[in-house]
C-alpha positions in Angstrom: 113.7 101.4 88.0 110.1 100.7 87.4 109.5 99.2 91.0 111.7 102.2 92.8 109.5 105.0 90.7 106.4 103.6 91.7 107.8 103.2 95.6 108.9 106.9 95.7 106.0 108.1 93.7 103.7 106.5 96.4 105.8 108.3 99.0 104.9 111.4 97.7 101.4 111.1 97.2 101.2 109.9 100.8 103.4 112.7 101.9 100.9 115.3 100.2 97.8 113.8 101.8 99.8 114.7 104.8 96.7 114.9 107.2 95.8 111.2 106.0 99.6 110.9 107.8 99.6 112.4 110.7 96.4 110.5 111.5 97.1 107.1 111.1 101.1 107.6 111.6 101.0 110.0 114.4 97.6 110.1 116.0 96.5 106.9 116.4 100.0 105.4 118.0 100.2 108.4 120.3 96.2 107.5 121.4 97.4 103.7 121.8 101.0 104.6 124.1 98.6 106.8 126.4 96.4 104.0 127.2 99.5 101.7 127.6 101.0 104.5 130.2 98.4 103.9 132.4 100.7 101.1 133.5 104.2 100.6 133.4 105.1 100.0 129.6 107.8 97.6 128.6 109.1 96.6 125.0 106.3 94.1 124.6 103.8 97.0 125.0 105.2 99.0 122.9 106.2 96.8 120.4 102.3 95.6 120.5 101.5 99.3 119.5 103.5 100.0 117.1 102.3 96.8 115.0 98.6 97.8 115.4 99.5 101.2 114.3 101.7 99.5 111.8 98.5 96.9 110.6 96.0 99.9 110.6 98.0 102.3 108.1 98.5 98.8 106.2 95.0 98.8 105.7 93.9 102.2 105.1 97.2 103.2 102.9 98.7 100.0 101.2 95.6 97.7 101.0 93.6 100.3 99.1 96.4 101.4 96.6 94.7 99.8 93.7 91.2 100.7 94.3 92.3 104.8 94.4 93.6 104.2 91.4 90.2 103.3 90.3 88.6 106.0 91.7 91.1 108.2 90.3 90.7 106.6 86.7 94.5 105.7 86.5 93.9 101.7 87.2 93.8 100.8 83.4 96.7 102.6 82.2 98.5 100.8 85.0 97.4 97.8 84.1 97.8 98.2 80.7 100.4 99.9 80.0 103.8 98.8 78.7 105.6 98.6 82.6 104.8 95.3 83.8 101.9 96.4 86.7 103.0 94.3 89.1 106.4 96.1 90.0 104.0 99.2 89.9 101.7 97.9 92.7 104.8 95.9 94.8 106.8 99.7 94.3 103.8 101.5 95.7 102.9 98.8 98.7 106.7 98.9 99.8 106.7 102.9 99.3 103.8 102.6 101.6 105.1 100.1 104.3 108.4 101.9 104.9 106.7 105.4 105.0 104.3 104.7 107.6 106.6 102.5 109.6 109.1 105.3 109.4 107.1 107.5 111.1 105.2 105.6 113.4 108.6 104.5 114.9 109.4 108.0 115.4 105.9 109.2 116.8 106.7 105.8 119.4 110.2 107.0 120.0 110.0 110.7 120.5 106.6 110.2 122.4 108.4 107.9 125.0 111.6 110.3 125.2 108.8 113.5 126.0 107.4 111.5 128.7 110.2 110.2 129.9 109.8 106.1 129.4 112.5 104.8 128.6 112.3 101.4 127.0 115.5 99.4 126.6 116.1 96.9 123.7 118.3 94.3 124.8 119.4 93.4 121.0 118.9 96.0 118.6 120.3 94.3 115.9 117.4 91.5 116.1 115.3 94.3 116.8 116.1 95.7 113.3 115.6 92.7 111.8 112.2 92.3 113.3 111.5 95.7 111.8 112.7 94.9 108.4 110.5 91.8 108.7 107.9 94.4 109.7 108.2 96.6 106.4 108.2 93.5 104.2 105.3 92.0 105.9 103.2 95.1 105.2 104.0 95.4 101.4 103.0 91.5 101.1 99.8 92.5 103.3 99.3 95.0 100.8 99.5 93.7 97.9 97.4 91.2 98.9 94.2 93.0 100.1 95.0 95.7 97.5 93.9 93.3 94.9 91.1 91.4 97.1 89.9 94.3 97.9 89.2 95.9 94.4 87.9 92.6 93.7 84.9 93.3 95.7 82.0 95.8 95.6 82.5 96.2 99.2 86.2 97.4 99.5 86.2 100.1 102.1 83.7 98.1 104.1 86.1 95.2 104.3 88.9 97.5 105.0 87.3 98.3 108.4 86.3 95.1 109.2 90.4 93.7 108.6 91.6 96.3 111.4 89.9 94.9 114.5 89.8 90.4 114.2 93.5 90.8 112.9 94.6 93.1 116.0 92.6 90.6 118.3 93.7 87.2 116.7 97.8 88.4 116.8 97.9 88.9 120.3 98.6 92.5 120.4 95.6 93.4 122.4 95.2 90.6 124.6 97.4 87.5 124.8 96.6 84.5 122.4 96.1 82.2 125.1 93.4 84.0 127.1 91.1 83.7 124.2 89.1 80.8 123.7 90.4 77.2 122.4 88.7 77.1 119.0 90.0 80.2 117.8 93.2 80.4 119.2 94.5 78.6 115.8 93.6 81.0 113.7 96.5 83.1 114.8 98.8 80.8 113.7 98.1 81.8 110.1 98.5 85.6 111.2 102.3 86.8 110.6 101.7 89.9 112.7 101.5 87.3 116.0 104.7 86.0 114.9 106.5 89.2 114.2 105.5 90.4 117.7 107.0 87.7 119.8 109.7 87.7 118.0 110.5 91.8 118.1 109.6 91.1 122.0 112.4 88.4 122.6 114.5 90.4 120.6 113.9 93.5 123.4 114.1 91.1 126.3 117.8 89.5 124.7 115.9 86.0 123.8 114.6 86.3 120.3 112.5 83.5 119.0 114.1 82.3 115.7 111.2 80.2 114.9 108.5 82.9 115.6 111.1 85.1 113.2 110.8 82.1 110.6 107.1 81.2 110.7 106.5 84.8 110.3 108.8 85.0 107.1 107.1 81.9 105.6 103.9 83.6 106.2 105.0 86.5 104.5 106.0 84.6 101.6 102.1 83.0 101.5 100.7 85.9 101.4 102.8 87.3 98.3 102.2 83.7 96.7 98.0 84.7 97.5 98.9 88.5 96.4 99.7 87.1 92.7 97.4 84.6 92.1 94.5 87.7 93.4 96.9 89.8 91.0 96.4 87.7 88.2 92.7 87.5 88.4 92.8 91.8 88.5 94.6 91.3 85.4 91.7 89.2 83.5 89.3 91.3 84.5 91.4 94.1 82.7 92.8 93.0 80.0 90.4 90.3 78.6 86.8 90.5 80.4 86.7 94.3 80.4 85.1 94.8 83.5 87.4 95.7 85.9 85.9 99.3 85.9 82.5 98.2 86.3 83.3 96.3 89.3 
């Protein structure tokens, strides 16, 4: 009950903020599927969009869940209270994922109808299950950086810089293997790259089951990482009393 509150309570707030929405969920997809018309779109392209739209609004909305809270002086009785804060935070960064990625897939979808693209998706059902992958990817994302992020002075500053190496290093811009050797292995460590090549076999009617299980595992790393940041959040709360000082 705890974890659902928090996820439809995040929901609303975003829903409210409505113009924070329609920027990240609407705008900025609808700038990257005019750039991709220029040529002839295909799954892949428009897959690629929709996860950099996707890992944007992960940024902006989901990784900075805990530091608003600060700002809005509601951290400590969150992390306080009686409700364990962990569902709190997990509720809010899934309420989050599945908001954004709701309406970013229907900006992408309604946008490609208008213009008349059609984009055919050889097997929806892996498709789904890419997208479900998708959603949980971004709550672990954002649970993670949530909690790194308030961990710094320099949150917001390190929320910009996350958008741009992540996009490049996943292969949604450019492929992986046109970028130079030495740090072409860093995107093996970035679930995003994963999740992609998968969603685009998936489209084309050959889904990659390893891509789809290397980018599980990685999503399972970075909820491990999201805790163990978690727990040091919590010390500085509960114990140190510094957390609002930060």
């Amino acid at each position: 009950m705890i974890f659902f509150a928090a996820m439809r309570h995040q929901m609303a707030l975003m829903r409210a903020s409505w113009q924070f929405l329609v920027l990240l969920g609407v705008l900025q997809p609808v700038v990257y599927l005019l750039i991709v018309l220029s040529s002839n779109p295909t799954a892949a392209t428009v897959t690629a969009v929709m996860l950099m739209s996707f890992w944007g609004s992960t940024v902006w909305s989901g990784a900075g869940i805990l530091r608003r809270e600060k700002m809005e002086g509601t951290l400590a009785p969150t992390m306080l209270g009686v409700r364990d804060p962990r569902l709190v935070l997990l509720g809010k960064t899934t309420g989050a994922s599945l908001l954004i990625l709701v309406v970013i897939s229907a900006t992408v979808s309604l946008f490609l109808l208008l213009s008349g693209h059609a984009v055919v998706i050889a097997m929806p059902f892996w498709f789904a299950v890419g997208l479900a992958l998708v959603a949980v990817t971004g709550t672990a994302a954002g649970f993670l950086l949530s909690c790194l992020f308030l961990l710094s002075r320099y949150g917001p500053q390190l929320s910009a810089l996350a958008v741009a190496p992540v996009t490049l290093l996943s292969g949604l811009l450019i492929p992986v293997s046109v970028l130079p050797g030495w740090i072409q292995p860093l995107s093996w460590v970035i679930n995003l790259r994963w999740v992609q090549e998968f969603l685009g076999g998936a489209a084309r009617g050959a889904p990659d089951f390893t891509a789809l299980g290397l980018g599980a595992v990685l999503t399972v790393v970075y909820f491990v990482l999201g805790a163990v940041a978690f727990e040091r959040v919590a010390v500085l709360a509960r114990k140190e009393g510094t957390l609002d000082l930060s």
